[in-house]
C-alpha positions as CSV (number, residue, x, y, z in Angstrom):
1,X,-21.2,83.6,62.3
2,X,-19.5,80.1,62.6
3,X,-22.5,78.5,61.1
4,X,-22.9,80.6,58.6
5,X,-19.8,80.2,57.3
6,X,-19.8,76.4,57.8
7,X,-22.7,76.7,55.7
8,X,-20.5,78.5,52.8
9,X,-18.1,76.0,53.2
10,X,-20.6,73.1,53.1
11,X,-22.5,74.7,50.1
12,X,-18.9,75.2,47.9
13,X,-18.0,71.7,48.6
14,X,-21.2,70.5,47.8
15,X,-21.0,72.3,44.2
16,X,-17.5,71.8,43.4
17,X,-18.4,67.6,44.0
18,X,-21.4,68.2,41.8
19,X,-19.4,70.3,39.5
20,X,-16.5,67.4,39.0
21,X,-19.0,64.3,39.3
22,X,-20.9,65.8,36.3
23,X,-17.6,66.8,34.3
24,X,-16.1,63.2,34.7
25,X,-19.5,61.5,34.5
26,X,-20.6,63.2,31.1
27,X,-17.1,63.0,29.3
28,X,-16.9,58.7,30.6
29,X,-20.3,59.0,28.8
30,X,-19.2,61.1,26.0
31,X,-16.5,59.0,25.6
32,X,-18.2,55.6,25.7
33,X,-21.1,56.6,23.1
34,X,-18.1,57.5,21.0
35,X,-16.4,54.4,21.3
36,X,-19.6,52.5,20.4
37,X,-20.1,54.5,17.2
38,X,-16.2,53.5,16.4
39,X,-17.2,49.6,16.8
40,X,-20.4,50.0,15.0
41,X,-18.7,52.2,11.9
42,X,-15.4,49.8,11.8
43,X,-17.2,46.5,13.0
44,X,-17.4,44.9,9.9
45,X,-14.1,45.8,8.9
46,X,-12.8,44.7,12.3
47,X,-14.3,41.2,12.6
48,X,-12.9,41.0,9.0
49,X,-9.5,41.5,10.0
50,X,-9.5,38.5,12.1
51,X,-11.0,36.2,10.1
52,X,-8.0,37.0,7.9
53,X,-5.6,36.5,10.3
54,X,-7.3,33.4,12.0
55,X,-6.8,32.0,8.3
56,X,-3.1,33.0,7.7
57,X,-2.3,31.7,11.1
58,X,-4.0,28.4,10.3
59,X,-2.7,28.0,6.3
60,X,1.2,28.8,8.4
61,X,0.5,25.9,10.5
62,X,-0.4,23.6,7.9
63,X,2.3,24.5,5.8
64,X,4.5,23.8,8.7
65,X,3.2,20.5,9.6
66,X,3.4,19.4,6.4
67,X,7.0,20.3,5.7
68,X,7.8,18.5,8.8
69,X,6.2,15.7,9.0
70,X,6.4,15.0,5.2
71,X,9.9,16.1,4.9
72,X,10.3,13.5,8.0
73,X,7.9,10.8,6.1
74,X,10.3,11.3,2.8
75,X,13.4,11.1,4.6
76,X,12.4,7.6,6.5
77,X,11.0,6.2,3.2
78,X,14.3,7.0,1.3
79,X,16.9,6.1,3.8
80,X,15.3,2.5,4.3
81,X,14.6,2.0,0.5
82,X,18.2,2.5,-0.1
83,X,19.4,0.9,3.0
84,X,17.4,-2.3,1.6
85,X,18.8,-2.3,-2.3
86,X,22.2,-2.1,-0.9
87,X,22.0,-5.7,0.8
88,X,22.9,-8.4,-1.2
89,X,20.4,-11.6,-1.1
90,X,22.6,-14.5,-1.8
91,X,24.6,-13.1,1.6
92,X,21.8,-13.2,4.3
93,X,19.5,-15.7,2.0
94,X,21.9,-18.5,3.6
95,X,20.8,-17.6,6.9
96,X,17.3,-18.0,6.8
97,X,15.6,-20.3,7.1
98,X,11.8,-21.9,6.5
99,X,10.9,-20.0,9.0
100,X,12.8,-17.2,9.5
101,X,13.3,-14.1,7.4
102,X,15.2,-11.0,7.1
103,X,15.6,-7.5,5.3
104,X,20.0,-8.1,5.1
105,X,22.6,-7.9,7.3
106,X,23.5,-6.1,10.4
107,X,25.7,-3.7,8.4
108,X,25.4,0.1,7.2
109,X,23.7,1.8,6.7
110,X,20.5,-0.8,7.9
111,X,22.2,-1.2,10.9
112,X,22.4,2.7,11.7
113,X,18.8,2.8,10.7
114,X,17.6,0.3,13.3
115,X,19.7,1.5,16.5
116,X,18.2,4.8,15.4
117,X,15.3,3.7,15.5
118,X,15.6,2.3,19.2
119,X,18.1,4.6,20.5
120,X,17.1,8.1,19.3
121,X,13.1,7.3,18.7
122,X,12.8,7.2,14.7
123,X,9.4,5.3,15.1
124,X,8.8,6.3,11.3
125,X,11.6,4.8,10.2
126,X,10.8,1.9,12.3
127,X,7.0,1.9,10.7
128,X,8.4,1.8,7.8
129,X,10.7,-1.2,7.9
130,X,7.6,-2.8,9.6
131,X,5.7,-2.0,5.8
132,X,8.5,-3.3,4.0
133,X,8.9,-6.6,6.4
134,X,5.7,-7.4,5.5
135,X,6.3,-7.4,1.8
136,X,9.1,-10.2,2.8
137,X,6.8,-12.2,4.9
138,X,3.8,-12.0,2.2
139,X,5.9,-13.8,-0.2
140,X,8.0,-16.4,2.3
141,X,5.3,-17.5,4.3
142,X,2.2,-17.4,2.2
143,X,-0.3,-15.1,3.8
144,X,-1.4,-13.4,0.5
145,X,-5.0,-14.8,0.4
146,X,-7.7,-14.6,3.4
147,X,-7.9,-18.4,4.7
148,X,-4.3,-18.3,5.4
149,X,-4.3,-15.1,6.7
150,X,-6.7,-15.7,9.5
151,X,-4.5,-18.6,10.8
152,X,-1.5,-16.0,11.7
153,X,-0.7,-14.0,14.8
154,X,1.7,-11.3,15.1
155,X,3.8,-11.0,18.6
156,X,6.0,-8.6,19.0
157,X,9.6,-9.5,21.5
158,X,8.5,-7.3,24.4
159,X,10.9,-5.3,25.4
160,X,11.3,-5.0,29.6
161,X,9.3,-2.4,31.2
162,X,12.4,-0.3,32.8
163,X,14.4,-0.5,29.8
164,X,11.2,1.2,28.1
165,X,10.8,4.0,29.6
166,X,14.6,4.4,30.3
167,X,14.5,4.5,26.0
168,X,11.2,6.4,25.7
169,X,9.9,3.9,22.6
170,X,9.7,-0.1,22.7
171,X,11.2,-0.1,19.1
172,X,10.0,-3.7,18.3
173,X,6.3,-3.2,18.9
174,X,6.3,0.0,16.7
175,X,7.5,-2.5,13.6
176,X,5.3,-5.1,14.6
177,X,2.4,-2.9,14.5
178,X,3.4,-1.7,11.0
179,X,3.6,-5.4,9.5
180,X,0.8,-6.6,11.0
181,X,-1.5,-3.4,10.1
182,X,0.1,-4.0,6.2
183,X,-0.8,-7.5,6.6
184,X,-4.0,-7.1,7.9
185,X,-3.0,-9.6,10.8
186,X,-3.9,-9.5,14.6
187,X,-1.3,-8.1,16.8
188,X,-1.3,-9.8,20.4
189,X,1.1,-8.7,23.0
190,X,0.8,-11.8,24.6
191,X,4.6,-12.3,25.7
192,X,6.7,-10.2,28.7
193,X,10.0,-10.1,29.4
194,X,11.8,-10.3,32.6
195,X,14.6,-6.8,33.0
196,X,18.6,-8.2,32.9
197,X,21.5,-7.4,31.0
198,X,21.1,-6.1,27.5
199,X,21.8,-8.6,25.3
200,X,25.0,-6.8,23.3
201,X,26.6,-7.9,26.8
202,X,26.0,-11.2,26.6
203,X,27.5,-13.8,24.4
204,X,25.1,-17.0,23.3
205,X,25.9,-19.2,26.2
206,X,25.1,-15.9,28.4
207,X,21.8,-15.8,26.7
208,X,20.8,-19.4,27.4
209,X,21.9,-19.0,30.7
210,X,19.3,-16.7,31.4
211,X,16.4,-19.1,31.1
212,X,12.7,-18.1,31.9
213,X,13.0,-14.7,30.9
214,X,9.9,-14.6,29.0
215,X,6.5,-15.5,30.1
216,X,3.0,-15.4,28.8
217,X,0.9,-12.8,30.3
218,X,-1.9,-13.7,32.4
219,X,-5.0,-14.0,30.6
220,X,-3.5,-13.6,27.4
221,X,-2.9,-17.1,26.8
222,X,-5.6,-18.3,24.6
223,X,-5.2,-16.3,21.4
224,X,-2.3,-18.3,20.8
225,X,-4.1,-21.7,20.8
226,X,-4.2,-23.7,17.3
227,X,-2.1,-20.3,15.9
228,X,0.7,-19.7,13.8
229,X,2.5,-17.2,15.4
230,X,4.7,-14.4,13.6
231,X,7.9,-13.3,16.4
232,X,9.2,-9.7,15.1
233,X,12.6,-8.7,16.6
234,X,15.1,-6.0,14.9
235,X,18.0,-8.2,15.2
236,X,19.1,-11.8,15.5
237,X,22.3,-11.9,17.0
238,X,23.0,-15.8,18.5
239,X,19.0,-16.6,18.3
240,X,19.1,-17.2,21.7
241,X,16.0,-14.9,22.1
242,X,13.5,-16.2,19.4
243,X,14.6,-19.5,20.6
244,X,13.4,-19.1,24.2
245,X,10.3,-16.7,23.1
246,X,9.4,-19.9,20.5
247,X,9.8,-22.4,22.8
248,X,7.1,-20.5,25.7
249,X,4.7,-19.9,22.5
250,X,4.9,-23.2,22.0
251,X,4.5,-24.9,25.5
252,X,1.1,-22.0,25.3
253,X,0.0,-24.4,22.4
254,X,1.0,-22.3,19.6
255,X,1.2,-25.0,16.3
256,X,3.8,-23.3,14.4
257,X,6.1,-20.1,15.4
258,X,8.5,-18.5,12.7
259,X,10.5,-15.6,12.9
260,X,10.8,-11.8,10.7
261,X,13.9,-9.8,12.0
262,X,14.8,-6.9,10.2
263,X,18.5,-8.0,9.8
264,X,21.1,-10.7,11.5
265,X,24.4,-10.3,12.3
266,X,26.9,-12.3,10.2
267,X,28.7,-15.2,12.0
């Protein structure tokens, strides 16, 4: 009698598993041959959906990059324009020299524009005073036609490594780059400068004081030789710094070296 019954018991298990693996089985197979007739009746419309929305995603972006970066663009190329027209020529023209030129005066707005540039990382605005540098230096120094043009390098004033990463953007290698690309000059990073006390700290006899701060980098030395070398700075404040930077170009047997700041200060 007990096997007989676990037989019952074995035989109603048996049939209810049976019974539930066919149920759940069939309707997961029900269920998927429905699915796949969903796909293949709305597949078309589907796919076409997201092609639409991969488009307006991607026309969004664009329309956003261009807002911003040519809203950012406008912005630099207006505030330096007018920054520009407002100097006055006969009051910086007495401080240049025959080989040293300027964009005006350290005085607003230019002079907002440049410690913006090197304090809060405008490098637009900085390539953009680098463009219209260029224009200055085209006329003062004569590098309008090809012959003359090969006979000029661009070097930028380094700015210290620490200081440089401390600021995020070395502000007078971004203008450098702009002249000498609107120039169609060679750029050569050929001078490095030792890390001390900014210069705002120092007065001119400070400045001389530190001798040896800049050095020609190893290796780098010949693509000065037989040159006439263009120094870009932002400011000239004593002249301490183009003096010392000159004078090392020099002793690397640069022929000439003049100077294009983008303003001095008044003294």
């Amino acid at each position: 009698m007990i096997g007989g019954m676990n037989n019952s018991i074995f035989k109603r298990t048996f049939f209810w598993l049976t019974q539930c693996n066919e149920y759940f089985l069939g309707r997961g197979r029900a269920d998927f041959q429905r699915a796949l007739l969903w796909l293949k009746r709305h597949e078309i419309h589907f796919w076409r959906r997201v092609l639409v929305s991969i488009q307006c995603t991607s026309t969004w972006l664009s329309e956003c990059e261009e807002y911003f970066l040519g809203r950012g663009r406008d912005n630099a190329h207006r505030a330096v324009n007018e920054a520009v027209q407002l100097q006055s020529p006969h009051r910086y023209a007495k401080f240049e020299t025959s080989d040293l030129c300027c964009l005006g005066l350290y005085e607003l707005p230019l002079s907002q524009i440049v410690l913006a540039v090197k304090k809060e990382r405008w490098s637009r605005a900085g390539t953009v005073l680098g463009k219209v540098l260029a224009n200055k230096v085209r006329s003062k120094f004569g590098v309008n036609d090809y012959d003359a043009a090969q006979e000029w390098v661009v070097v930028p004033i380094p700015t210290p490594f620490l200081r440089r990463v401390m600021r995020g953007i070395d502000h007078s290698d971004i203008i450098a780059s702009a002249l000498a690309k609107e120039l169609r000059l060679p750029l050569r990073r050929v001078l490095w400068q030792r890390f001390g006390s900014t210069q705002k700290t120092l007065n001119r006899a400070g400045r001389l004081r530190r001798l040896q701060r800049f050095a020609l980098r190893r290796w780098h030395g010949a693509s000065v030789v037989g040159k006439n070398i263009l120094l870009v700075d932002d400011i000239r404040t004593t002249g301490a710094t183009l003096d010392q930077a000159s004078q090392v170009l020099r002793q690397g047997g640069a022929i000439r070296v003049a100077a294009a700041v983008i303003c001095m200060v008044e003294k």
